[in-house]
C-alpha positions as CSV (number, residue, x, y, z in Angstrom):
1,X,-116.9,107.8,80.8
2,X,-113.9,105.9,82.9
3,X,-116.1,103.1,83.4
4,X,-116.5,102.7,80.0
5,X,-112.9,103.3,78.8
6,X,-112.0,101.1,81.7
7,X,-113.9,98.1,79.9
8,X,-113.7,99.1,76.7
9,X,-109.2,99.9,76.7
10,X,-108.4,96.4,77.8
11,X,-111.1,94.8,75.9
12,X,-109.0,95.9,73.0
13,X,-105.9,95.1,74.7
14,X,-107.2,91.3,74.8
15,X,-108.1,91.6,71.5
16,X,-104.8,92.4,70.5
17,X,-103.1,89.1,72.8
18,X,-105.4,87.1,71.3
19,X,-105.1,88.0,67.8
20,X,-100.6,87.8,68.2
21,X,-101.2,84.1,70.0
22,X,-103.9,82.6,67.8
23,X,-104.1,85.1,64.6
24,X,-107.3,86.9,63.3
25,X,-110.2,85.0,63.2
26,X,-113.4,84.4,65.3
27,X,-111.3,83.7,68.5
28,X,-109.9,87.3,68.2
29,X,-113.3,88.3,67.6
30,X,-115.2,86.8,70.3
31,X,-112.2,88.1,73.0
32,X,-112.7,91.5,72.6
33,X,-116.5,91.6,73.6
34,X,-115.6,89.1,76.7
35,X,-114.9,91.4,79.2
36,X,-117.7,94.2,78.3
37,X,-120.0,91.1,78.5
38,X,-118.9,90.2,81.6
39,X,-118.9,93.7,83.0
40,X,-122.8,94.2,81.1
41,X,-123.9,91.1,82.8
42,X,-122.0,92.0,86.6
43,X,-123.8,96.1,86.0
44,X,-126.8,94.9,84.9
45,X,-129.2,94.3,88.1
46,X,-127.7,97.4,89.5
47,X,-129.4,99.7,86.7
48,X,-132.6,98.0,85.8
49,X,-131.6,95.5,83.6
50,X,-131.1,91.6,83.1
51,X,-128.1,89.7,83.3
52,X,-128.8,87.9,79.8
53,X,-128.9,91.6,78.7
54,X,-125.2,91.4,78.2
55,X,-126.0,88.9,75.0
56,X,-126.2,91.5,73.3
57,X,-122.8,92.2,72.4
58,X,-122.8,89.2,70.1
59,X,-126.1,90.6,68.3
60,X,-125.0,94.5,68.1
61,X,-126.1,96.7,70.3
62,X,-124.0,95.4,73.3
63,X,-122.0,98.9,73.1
64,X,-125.5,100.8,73.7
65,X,-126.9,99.1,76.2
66,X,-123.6,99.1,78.4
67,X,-123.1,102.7,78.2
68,X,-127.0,103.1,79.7
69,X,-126.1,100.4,82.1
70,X,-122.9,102.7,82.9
71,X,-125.2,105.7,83.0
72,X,-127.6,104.2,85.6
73,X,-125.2,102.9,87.7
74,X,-123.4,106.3,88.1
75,X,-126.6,107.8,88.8
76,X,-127.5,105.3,91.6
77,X,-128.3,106.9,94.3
78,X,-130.7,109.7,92.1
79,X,-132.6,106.8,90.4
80,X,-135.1,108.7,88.2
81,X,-136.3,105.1,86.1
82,X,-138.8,103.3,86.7
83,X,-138.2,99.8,87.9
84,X,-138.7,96.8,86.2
85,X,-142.3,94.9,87.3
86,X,-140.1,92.2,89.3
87,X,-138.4,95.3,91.1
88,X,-142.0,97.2,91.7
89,X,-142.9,96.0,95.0
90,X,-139.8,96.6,96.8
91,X,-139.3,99.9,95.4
92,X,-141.2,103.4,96.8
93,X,-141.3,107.1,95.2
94,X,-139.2,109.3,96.9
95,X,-141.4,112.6,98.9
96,X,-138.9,113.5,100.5
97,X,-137.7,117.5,99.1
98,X,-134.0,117.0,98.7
99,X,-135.0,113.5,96.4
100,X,-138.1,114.1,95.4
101,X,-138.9,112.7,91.8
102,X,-136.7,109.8,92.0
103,X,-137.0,106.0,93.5
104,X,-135.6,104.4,96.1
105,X,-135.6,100.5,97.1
106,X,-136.7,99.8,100.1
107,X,-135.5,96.3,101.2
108,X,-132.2,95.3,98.8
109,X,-132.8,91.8,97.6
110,X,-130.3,89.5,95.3
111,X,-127.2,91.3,94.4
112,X,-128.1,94.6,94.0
113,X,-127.6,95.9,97.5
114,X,-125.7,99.2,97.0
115,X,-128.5,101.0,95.3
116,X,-130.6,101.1,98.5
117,X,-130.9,104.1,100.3
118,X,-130.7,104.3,104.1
């Protein structure tokens, strides 16, 4: 929930510079989904998803698909998803008790480091 009012808050707040400075219109439009873009497409290979996920804000369901972005990136380190194909052969199924049911990456590649588990 903070990550998401901490995108969405001065998303708005933009909105609102923009709109004063240039008046209502598409600029004022297009500022207030720059920054949950930015933070979809920055989130994105940490929970699953692709970075051109974050396009989605210009067709609708941007707001969804952040808040499950912001969901799996909370829940890291208990990663119950299953990877994406490309993520498959780095990643193992947890046996161990105190994690069992969940997956964990085994070598961290590209810029998803912090969701390995060591």
């Amino acid at each position: 929930m903070a990550m998401t009012l901490a995108v969405v808050v001065p998303s708005f707040l933009l909105r609102d510079l923009f709109e004063s400075r240039f008046g209502s219109g598409p600029m004022a439009d297009l500022s207030a989904i720059a920054l949950p873009m930015a933070a979809t497409a920055w989130l994105a290979p940490y929970a699953s998803y692709r970075r051109r996920d974050a396009l989605l804000w210009l067709a609708g369901p941007g707001f969804y698909v952040f808040m499950v972005i912001a969901w799996r990136v909370a829940l890291a380190p208990y990663r119950d998803w299953r990877p994406r194909p490309e993520e498959l052969p780095r990643m193992h199924w947890s046996r161990d008790p105190e994690h069992a049911g969940t997956w964990y990456l085994a070598e961290p590649a590209g810029d998803a480091r912090h969701t390995a588990l060591r």
